[in-house]
C-alpha angles and dihedrals in degrees: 000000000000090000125089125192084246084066086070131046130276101269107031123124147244124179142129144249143220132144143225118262088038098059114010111069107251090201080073135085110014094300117163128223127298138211080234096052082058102045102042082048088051101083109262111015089101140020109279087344098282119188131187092241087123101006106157101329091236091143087076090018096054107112089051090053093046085045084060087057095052105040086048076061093233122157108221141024116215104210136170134205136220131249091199089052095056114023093030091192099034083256143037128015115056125230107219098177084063090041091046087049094065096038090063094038088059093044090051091048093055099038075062089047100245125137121241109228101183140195131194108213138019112166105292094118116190100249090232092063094046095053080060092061096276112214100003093055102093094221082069089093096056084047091053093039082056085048102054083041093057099048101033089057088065103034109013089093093058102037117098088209149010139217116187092196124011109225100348091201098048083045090044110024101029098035096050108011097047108021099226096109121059122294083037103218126173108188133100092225101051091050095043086052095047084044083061092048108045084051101050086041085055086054101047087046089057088048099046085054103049082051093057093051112263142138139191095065130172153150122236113219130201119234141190121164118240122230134181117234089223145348096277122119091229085057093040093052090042083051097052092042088058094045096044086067114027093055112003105046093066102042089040093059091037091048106021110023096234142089117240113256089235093066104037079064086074109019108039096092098054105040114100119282111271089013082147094077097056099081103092094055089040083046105058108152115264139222094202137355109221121204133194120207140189119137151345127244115227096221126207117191119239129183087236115124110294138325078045104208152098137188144236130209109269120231093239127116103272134216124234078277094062082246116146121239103236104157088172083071088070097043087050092050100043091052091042091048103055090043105042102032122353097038104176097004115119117242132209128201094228087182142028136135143085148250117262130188089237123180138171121258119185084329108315136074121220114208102165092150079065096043087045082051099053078046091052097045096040089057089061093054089053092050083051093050091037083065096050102267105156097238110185093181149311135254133206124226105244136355095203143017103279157193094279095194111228087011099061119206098326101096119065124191099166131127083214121049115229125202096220087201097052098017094230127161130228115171105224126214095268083062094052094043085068099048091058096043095048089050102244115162 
């Protein structure tokens, strides 16, 4: 990498990501059932109908991968954990096998001085809530808050950080406007409604950990410029609809307590009765607002139902996901975001990185496309902080080969390959790019 850690300030910090149901093996343990156990199990919702039964057994495998973290010589792990693992029906009994797991993962992370960054949820519902409506039901958000509370109790003293919802608009829109996320809805009340709720069960997870004590709280937000297909004002106002909800929906309620009219237009209707109180929960004052980028949409407008769009494939060079590589988009966002939301908050990139069709040659795998994407990109976050945005770190997405939801176990994002028949792992380049960057002997 052309980067070094001395291109960036003391304190600031590099880690990576991954999540629970992606990488941990949810047959394992006492977790319960999920609302992704039921949809990759319903033909055609993901490729050959791939579950995270075994994932990548991180659940017994996890001191060597966080071995891996160590010996790469990054900061901080950013973790989740998983409802269905602790609470196996969403209430109730208590599943302290689950609860006992993170506790010694915390403990493993910090015994390799790396700092825990967790976060609480991301997408592995518990299937008896869902059967109760999951995310559009509004008592969601008192589940979530006895949740936090339950797992907070017995790791909140020992995390450097905490995320109440991984990526609101992948857990609200595509999961229940377009279907491709688990429960696989595909209907605009439904979705306004579990817009609503993520966001109030951010809020009362906020709230439940400030209770218990803890600080350093955030949310971790989703984005994907958006860019008009031409010049047109059809294409402009597309553009800015998509926009409007993809990005700014979820970042106006956290920081401004509002909605953004362009989006009522569409949304209001449908959105829960009395959804207008609910600010001053969804707006609990934060300690740092995380993104995750990857790419932009190129949007073409089209006279179907609101938002009244569609989109083309864009010219630039793609990743294994047919996602364009569009590192301006992080350096827009990260400028947009502190002035128009976060102001002197600092912000981390929770996730950022790319899919990549890695094999293994004569024992190694050479992914230098994904080692040129964390430069380019980390070159954006340079141009953002050489402009005073306040940059607490950076994440890669992901430490290994996962889990990749509809997509099954074909597209691999890791820094570390995974043989998802004999669970080995093989640190790629890209792995080894960062050791050296960040200086590790």
């Amino acid at each position: 990498m052309k980067h070094t850690r001395q291109d960036f300030p003391e304190g600031f910090l590099f880690g990576a990501a991954t999540s629970s149901y992606q990488i941990e093996g949810h047959a394992f343990g006492g977790a319960g059932e999920t609302h992704w156990d039921t949809f990759a199990a319903t033909h055609g919702n993901v490729v050959r109908a791939e579950h995270g039964a075994r994932a990548c057994e991180h659940y017994f495998r996890y001191e060597e991968d966080l071995d891996l973290m160590r010996d790469a010589g990054f900061d901080a792990y950013r973790f989740s954990t998983s409802w269905a693992r602790v609470l196996p029906e969403g209430r109730g009994t208590v599943n302290q096998e689950g609860l006992d797991f993170y506790d010694r993962l915390v403990d493993a992370m910090l015994e390799r001085n790396l700092k825990p960054m967790a976060t609480l949820y991301h997408w592995e519902l518990p299937s008896q809530l869902a059967d109760l409506g999951g995310w559009t039901n509004p008592d969601i958000a008192n589940w979530f808050a006895d949740f936090t509370e339950i797992v907070m109790k017995r790791i909140g003293d020992r995390v450097y950080s905490a995320a109440p919802i991984n990526e609101p608009w992948c857990v609200s829109w595509l999961s229940h406007y377009l279907g491709h996320h688990a429960p696989g809805k595909r209907d605009i009340r439904s979705a306004a409604r579990a817009m609503h709720h993520v966001l109030l069960s951010h809020g009362r997870a906020i709230e439940t950990m400030r209770g218990l004590g803890m600080s350093n709280l955030g949310c971790v937000f989703n984005m994907e410029w958006s860019t008009p297909a031409d010049d047109s004002e059809d294409a402009k106002r597309a553009a800015a609809i998509f926009d409007g909800y993809y990005n700014h929906f979820f970042l106006s309620g956290v920081f401004k307590k509002a909605y953004p009219e362009i989006v009522l237009e569409g949304l209001e209707p449908h959105l829960p009765a009395g959804w207008q109180n609910d600010f001053d929960t969804i707006g609990q004052p934060l300690d740092w607002c995380g993104i995750n980028y990857y790419t932009r949409k190129v949007v073409t407008p089209d006279d179907g139902p609101w938002p009244h769009h569609g989109d083309v494939e864009g010219p630039l060079p793609k990743t294994q996901m047919g996602w364009e590589i569009y590192p301006e988009g992080l350096y827009q966002f990260l400028t947009r975001t502190a002035r128009d939301y976060s102001g002197d908050l600092p912000i981390f990139i929770t996730e950022n990185g790319m899919a990549n069709d890695d094999h293994i040659i004569d024992g190694t795998i050479s992914d230098a496309t994904r080692i040129d994407y964390f430069d380019q990109h980390l070159s954006a976050v340079r141009q953002a902080m050489a402009e005073g945005v306040n940059i607490g770190g950076y994440t890669a997405w992901s430490l290994l080969d996962n889990y990749e939801w509809a997509l099954g176990y074909e597209k691999r994002f890791g820094l570390v390959h995974v043989d998802f028949e004999t669970m080995k792992r093989t640190p790629k380049d890209s792995w080894y790019a960062f050791q050296k960057m960040l200086g590790k002997p």
